[in-house]
C-alpha positions as CSV (number, residue, x, y, z in Angstrom):
1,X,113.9,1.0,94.3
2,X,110.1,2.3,93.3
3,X,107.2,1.2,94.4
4,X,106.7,-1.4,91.5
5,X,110.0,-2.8,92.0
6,X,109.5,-3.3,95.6
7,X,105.8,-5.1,95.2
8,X,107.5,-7.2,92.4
9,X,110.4,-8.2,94.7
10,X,107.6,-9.2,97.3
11,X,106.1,-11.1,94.8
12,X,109.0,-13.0,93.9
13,X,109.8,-13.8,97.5
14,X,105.9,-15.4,98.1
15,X,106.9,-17.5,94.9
16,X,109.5,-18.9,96.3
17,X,110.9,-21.8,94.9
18,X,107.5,-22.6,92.7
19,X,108.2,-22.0,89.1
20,X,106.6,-18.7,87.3
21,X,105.0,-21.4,85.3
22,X,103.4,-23.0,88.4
23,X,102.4,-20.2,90.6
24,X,100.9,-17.9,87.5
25,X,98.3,-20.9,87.4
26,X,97.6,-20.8,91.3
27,X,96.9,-17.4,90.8
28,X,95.0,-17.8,87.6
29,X,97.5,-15.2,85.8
30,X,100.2,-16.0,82.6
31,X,103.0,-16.3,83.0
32,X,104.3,-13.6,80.9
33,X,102.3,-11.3,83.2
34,X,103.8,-12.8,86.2
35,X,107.5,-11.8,85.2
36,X,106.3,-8.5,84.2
37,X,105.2,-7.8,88.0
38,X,108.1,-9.5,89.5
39,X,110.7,-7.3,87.3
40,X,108.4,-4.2,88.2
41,X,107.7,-3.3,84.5
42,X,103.6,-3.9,85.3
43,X,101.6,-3.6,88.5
44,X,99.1,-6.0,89.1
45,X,95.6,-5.6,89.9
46,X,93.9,-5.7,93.4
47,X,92.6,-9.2,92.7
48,X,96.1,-10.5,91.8
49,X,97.8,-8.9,94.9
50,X,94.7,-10.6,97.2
51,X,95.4,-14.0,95.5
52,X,99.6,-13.9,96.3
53,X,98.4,-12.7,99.6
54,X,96.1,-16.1,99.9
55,X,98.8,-17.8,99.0
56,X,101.5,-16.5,101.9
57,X,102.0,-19.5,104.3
58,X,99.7,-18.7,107.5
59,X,102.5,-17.5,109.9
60,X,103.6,-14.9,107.2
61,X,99.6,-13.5,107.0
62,X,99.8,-13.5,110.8
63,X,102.5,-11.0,110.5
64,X,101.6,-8.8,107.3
65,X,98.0,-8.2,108.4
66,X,100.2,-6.3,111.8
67,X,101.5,-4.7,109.4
């Protein structure tokens, strides 16, 4: 798996259950772009990848800024 696969597979696990739909709004993205990261075809940009970071429950930031 490369690099963009791996980032779009962390991606899809901070989704979660929310629909693409639903979670390309919170982070202010379409949702087109969304399943382009998630499938690894695109890489999103430093402010996407801060705002699925804000959206991590707090006990997973706890452990990914030990990271």
């Amino acid at each position: 798996m490369d690099a963009m696969q791996d980032l779009g597979e962390r991606i899809r696990r901070v989704r979660g259950y929310t629909s693409q739909e639903a979670f390309a709004r919170q982070l202010g993205i379409s949702k087109g772009a969304l399943g382009c990261y998630e499938r690894g075809v695109n890489c999103p940009n430093v402010e996407v990848i801060h705002s699925t970071f804000d959206e991590l429950p707090e006990h997973h930031k706890r452990v990914a800024e030990m990271v």
